[in-house]
ROZAFI-918785 format. One record per atom (N, C-alpha, C, O): residue number from 0; chain; atom name; x, y, z. Coordinates in Angstrom, 1 decimal. Example, Ala and Ser with C-alpha at 12.3 -4.5 7.8 and 13.67 -1.06 7.14 Angstrom:
BEGIN
{atom 0 'A' 'N' {13.2 -5.7 7.8}},
{atom 0 'A' 'CA' {12.3 -4.5 7.8}},
{atom 0 'A' 'C' {13.2 -3.3 7.8}},
{atom 0 'A' 'O' {14.2 -3.3 8.5}},
{atom 1 'A' 'N' {12.8 -2.2 7.1}},
{atom 1 'A' 'CA' {13.7 -1.1 7.1}},
{atom 1 'A' 'C' {12.9 0.0 7.9}},
{atom 1 'A' 'O' {13.4 1.1 8.0}},
This chain:
BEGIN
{atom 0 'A' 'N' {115.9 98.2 101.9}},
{atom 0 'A' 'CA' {116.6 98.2 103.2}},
{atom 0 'A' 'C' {115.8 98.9 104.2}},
{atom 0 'A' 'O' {115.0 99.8 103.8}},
{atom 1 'A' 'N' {115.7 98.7 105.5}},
{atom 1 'A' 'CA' {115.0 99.0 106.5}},
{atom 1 'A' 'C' {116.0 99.6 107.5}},
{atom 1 'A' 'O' {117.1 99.1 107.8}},
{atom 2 'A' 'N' {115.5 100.7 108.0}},
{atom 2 'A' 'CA' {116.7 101.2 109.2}},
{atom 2 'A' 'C' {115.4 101.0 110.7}},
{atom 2 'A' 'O' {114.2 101.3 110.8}},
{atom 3 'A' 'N' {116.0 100.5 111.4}},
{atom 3 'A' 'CA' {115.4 100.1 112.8}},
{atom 3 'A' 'C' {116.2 101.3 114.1}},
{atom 3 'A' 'O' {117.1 101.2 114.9}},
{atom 4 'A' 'N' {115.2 102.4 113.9}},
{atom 4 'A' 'CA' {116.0 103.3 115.3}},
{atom 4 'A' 'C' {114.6 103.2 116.4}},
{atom 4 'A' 'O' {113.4 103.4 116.2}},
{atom 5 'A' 'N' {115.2 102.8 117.7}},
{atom 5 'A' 'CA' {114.7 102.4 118.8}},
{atom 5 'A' 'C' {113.5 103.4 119.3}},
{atom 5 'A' 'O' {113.5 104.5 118.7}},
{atom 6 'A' 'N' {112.6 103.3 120.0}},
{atom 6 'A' 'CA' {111.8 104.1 120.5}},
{atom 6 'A' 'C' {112.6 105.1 121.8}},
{atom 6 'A' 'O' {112.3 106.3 122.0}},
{atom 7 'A' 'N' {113.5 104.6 122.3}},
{atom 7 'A' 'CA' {114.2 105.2 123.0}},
{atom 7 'A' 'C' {115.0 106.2 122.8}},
{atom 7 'A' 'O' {115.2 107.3 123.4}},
{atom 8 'A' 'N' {115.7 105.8 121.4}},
{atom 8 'A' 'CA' {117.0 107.1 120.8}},
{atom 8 'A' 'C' {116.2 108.2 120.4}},
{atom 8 'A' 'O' {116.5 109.4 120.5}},
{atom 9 'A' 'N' {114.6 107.7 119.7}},
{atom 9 'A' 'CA' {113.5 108.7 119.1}},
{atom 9 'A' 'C' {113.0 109.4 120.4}},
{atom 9 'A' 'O' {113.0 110.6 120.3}},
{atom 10 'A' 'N' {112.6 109.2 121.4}},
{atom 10 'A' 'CA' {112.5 110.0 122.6}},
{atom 10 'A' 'C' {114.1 110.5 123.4}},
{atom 10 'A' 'O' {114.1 111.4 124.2}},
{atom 11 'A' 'N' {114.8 110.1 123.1}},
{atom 11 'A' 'CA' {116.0 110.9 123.9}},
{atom 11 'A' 'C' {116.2 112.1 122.9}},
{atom 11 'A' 'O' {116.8 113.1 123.3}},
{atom 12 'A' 'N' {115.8 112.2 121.6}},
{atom 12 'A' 'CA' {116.6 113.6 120.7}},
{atom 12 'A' 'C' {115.0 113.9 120.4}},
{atom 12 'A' 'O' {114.8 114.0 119.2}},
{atom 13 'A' 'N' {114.2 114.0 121.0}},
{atom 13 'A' 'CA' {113.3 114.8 120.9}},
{atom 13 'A' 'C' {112.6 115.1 120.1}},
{atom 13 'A' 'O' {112.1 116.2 120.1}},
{atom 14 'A' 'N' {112.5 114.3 119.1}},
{atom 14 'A' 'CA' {112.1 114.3 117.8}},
{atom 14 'A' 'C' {111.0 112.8 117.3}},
{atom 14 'A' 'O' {111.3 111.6 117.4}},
{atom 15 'A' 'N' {109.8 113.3 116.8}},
{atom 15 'A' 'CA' {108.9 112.2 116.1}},
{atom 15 'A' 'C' {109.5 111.8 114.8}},
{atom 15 'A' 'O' {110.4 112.3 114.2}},
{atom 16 'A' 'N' {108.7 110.8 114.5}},
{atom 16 'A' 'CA' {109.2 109.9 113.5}},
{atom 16 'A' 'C' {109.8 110.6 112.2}},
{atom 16 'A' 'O' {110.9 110.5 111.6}},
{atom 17 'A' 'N' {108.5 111.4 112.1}},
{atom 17 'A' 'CA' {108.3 112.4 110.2}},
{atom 17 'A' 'C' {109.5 113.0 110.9}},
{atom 17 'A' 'O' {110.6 112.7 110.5}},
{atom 18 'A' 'N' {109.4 114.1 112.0}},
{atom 18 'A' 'CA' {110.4 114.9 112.1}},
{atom 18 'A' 'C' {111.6 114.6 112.1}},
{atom 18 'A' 'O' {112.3 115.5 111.7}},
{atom 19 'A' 'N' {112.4 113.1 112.4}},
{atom 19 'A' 'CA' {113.6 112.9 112.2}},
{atom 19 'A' 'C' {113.8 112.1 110.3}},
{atom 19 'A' 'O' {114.9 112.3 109.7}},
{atom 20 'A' 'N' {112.6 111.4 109.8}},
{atom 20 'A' 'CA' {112.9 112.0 108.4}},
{atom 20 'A' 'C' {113.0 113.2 107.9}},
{atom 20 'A' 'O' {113.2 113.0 106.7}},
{atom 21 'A' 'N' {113.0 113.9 108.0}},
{atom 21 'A' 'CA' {112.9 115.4 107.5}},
{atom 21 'A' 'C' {114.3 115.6 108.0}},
{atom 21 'A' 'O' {114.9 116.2 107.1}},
{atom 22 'A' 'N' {114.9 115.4 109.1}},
{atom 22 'A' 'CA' {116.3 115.8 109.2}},
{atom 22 'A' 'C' {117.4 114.9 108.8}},
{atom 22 'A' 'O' {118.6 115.1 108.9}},
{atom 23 'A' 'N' {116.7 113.8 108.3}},
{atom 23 'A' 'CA' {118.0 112.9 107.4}},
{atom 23 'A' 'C' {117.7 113.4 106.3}},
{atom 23 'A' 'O' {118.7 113.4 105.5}},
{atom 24 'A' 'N' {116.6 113.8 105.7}},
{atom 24 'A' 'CA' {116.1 114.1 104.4}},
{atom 24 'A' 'C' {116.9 115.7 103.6}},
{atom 24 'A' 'O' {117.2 116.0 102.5}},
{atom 25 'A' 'N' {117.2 116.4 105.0}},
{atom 25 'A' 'CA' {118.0 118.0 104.6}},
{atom 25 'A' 'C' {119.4 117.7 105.0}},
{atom 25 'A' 'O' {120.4 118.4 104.8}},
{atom 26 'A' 'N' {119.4 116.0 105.9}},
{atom 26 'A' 'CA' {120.9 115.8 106.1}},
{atom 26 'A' 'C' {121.2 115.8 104.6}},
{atom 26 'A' 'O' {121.6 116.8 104.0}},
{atom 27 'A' 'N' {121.0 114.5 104.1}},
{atom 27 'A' 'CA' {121.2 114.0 102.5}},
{atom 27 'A' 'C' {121.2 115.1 101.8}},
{atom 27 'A' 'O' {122.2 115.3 101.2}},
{atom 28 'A' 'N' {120.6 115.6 101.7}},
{atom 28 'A' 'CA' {120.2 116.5 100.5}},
{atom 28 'A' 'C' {121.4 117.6 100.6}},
{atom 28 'A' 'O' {122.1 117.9 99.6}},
{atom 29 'A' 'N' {121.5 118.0 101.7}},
{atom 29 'A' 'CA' {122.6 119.3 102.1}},
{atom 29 'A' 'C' {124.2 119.1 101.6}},
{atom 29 'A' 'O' {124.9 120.0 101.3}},
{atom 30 'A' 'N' {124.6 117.5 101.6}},
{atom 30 'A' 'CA' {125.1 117.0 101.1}},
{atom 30 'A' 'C' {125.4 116.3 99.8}},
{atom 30 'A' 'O' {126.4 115.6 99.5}},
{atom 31 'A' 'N' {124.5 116.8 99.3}},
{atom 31 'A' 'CA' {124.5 116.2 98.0}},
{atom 31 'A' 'C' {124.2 114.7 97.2}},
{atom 31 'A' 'O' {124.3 114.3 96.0}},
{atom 32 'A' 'N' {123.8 114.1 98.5}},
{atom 32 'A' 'CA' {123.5 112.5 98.5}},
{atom 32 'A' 'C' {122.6 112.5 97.4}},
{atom 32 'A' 'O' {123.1 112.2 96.3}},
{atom 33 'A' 'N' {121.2 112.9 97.5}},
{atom 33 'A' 'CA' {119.8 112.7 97.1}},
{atom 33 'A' 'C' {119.5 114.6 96.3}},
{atom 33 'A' 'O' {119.9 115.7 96.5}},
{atom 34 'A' 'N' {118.7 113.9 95.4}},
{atom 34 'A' 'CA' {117.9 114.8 94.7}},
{atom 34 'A' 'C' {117.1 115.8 95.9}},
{atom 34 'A' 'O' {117.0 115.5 97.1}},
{atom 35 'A' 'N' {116.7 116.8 95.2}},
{atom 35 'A' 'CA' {115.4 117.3 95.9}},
{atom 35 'A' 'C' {114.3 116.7 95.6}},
{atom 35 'A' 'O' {113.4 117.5 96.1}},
{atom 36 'A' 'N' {113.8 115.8 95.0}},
{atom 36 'A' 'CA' {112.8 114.8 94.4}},
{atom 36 'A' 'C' {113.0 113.8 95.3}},
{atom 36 'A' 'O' {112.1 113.6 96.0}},
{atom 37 'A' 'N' {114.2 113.0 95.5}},
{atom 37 'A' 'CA' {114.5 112.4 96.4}},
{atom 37 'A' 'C' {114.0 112.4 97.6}},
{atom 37 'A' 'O' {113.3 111.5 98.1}},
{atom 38 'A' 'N' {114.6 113.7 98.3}},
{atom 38 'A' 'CA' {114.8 114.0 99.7}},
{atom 38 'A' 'C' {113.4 114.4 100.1}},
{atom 38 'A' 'O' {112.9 114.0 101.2}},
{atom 39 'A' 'N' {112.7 115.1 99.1}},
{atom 39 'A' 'CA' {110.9 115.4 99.5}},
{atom 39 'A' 'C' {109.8 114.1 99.9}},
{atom 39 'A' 'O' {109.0 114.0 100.7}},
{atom 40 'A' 'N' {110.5 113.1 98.6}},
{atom 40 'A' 'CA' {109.8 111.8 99.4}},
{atom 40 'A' 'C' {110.5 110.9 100.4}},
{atom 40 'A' 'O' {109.9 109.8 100.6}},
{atom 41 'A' 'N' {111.3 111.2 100.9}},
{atom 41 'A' 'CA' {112.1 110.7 101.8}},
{atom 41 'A' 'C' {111.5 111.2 103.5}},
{atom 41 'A' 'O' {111.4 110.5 104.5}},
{atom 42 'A' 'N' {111.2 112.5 103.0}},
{atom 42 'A' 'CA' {111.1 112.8 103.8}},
{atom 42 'A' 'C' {109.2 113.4 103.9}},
{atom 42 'A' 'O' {108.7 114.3 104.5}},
{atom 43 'A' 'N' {108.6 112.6 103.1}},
{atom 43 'A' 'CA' {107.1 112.4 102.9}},
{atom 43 'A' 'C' {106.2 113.4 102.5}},
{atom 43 'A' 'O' {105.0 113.2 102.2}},
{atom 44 'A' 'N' {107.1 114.8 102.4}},
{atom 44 'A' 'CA' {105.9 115.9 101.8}},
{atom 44 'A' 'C' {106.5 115.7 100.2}},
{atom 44 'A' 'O' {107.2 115.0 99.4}},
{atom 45 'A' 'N' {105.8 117.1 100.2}},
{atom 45 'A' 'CA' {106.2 117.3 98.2}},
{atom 45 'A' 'C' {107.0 118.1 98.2}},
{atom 45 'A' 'O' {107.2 118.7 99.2}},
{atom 46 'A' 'N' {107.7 118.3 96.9}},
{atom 46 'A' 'CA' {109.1 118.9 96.7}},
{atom 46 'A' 'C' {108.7 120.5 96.9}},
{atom 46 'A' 'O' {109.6 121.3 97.1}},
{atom 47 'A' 'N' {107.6 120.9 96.8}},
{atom 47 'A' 'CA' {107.2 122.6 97.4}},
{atom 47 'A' 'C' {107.6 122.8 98.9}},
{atom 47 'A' 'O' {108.5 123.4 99.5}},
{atom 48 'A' 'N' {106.5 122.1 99.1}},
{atom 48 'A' 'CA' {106.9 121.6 100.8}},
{atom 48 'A' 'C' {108.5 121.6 101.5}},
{atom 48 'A' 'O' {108.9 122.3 102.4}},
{atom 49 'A' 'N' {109.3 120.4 100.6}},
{atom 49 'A' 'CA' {110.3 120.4 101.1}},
{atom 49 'A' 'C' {111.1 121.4 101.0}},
{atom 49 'A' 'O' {111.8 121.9 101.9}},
{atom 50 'A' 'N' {110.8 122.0 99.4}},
{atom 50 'A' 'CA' {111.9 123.6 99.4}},
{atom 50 'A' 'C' {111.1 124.5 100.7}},
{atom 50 'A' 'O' {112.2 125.1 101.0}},
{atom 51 'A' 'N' {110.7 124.8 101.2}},
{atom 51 'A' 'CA' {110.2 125.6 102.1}},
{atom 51 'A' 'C' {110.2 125.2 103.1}},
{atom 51 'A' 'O' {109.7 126.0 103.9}},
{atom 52 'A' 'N' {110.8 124.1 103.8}},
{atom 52 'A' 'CA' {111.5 123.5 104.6}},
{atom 52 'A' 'C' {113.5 123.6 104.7}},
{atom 52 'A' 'O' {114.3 123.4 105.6}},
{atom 53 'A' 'N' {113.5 124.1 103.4}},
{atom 53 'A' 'CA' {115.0 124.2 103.1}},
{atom 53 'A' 'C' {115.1 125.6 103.7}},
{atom 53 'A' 'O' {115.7 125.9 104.7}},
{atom 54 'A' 'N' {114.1 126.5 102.7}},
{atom 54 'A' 'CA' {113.8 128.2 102.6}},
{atom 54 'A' 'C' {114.2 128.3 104.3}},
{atom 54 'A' 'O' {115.1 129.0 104.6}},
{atom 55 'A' 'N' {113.6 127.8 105.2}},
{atom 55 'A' 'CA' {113.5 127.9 106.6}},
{atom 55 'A' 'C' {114.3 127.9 107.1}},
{atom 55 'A' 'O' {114.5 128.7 108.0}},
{atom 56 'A' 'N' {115.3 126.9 106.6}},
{atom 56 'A' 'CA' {116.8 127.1 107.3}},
{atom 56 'A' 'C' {117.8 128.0 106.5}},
{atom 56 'A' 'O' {118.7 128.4 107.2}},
{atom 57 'A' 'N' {117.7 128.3 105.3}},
{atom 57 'A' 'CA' {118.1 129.3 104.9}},
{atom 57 'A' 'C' {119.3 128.1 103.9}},
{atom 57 'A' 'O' {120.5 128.5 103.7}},
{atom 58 'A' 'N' {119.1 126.7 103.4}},
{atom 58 'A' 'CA' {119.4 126.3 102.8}},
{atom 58 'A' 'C' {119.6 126.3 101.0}},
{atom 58 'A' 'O' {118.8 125.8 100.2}},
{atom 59 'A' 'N' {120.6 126.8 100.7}},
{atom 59 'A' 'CA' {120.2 126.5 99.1}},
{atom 59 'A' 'C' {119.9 125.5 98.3}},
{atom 59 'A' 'O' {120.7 124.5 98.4}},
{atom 60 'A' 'N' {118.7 125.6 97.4}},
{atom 60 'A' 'CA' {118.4 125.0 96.2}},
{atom 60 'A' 'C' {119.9 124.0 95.4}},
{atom 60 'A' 'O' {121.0 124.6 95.3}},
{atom 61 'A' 'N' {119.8 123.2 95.2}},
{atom 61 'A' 'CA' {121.1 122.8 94.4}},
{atom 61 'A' 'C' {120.3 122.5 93.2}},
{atom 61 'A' 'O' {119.5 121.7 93.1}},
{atom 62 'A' 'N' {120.8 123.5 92.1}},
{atom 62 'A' 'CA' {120.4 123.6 90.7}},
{atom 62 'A' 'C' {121.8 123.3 89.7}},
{atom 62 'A' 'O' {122.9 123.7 89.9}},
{atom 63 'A' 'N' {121.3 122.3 88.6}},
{atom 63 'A' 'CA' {122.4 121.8 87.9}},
{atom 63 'A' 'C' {122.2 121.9 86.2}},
{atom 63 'A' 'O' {121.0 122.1 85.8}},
{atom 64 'A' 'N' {122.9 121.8 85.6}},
{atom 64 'A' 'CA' {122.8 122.2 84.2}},
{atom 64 'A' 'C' {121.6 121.0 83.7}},
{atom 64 'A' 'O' {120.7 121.6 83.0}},
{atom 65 'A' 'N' {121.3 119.4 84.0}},
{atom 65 'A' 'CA' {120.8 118.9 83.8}},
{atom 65 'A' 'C' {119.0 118.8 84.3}},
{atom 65 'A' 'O' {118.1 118.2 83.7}},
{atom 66 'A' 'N' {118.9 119.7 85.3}},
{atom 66 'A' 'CA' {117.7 120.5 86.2}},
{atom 66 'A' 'C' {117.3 121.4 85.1}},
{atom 66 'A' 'O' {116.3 121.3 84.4}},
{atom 67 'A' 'N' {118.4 122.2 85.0}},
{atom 67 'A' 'CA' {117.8 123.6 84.1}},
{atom 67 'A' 'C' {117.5 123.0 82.5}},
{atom 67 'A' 'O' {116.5 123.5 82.0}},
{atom 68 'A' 'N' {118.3 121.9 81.6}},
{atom 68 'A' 'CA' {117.7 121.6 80.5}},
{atom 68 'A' 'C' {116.6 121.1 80.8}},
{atom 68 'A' 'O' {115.7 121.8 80.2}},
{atom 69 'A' 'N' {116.0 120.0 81.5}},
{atom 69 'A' 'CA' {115.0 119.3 81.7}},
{atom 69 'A' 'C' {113.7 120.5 81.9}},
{atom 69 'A' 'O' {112.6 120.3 81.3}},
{atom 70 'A' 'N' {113.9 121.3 82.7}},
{atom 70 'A' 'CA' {112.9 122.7 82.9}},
{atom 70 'A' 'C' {112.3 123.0 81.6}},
{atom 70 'A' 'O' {111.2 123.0 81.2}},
{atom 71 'A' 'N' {113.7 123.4 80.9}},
{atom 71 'A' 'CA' {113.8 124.5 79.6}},
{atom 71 'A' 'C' {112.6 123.3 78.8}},
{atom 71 'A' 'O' {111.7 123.7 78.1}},
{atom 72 'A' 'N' {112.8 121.9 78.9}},
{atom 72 'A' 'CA' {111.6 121.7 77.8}},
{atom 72 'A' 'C' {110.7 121.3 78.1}},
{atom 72 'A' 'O' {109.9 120.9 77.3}},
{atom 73 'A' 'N' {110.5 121.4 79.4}},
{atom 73 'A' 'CA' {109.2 120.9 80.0}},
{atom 73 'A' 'C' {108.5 122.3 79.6}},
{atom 73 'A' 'O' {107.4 122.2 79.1}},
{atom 74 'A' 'N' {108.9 123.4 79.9}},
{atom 74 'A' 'CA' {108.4 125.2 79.2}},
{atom 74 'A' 'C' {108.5 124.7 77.9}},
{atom 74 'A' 'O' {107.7 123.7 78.0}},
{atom 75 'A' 'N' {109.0 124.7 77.0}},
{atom 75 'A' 'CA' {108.9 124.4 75.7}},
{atom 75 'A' 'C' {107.8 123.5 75.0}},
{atom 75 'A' 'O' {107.4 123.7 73.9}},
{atom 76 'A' 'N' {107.2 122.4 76.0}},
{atom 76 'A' 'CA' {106.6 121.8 75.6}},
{atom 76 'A' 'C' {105.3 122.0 75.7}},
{atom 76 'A' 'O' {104.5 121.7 74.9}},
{atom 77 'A' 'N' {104.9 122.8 77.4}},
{atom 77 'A' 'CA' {104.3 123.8 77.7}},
{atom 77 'A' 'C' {103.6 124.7 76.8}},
{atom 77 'A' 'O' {102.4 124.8 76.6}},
{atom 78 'A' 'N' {104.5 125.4 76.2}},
{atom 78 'A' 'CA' {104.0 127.0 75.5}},
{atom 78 'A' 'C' {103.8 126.1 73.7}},
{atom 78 'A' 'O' {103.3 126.7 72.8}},
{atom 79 'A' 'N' {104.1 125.4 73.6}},
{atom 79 'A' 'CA' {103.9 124.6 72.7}},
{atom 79 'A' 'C' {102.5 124.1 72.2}},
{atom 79 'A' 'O' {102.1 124.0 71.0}},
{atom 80 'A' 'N' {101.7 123.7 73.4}},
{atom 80 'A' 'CA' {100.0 123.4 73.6}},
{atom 80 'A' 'C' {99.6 124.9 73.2}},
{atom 80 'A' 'O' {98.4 125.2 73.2}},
C-alpha cells in the first residue's frame, strides 16, 4: 500500500518527509499498533536509534513476556558459545 500526502500538507505542518515518518512511526508505536522493530523501520533508523527517539520524548519501551522469553535465549545461546 502506498500513502500519497501532498507537498503542500508536508510544507503546511512543517515537517520533511523522514520527519513525518518518525512521527507516524511513535504515533503507531505509542499505540500499540507496530512493534518497536516495526516502528524503527518504519520510520528508517534502527531500533537504538528509534528507542532514543522515544527516550526523548520521555516515551516508554513496551516490553512483553514474549520480548523478554525471546531475549532470555538469545543470552542463553550467547553465553553458550
Amino acid at each position: 500500500m502506498s500513502l500519497v500526502i501532498s507537498d503542500e500538507v508536508i510544507q503546511q505542518i512543517h515537517l520533511s518527509e523522514n520527519d513525518l515518518q518518525i512521527e507516524i512511526a511513535v504515533m503507531l508505536y505509542q499505540s500499540k499498533k507496530i512493534t518497536l522493530r516495526q516502528a524503527s523501520k518504519f520510520a528508517g533508523t534502527t531500533q537504538l536509534g528509534f528507542q532514543k527517539i522515544l527516550s526523548n520524548r520521555n516515551i516508554p519501551i513496551h516490553f512483553d513476556m514474549q520480548q523478554l522469553q525471546y531475549d532470555v535465549e538469545t543470552l542463553n545461546t550467547l553465553f553458550r558459545e
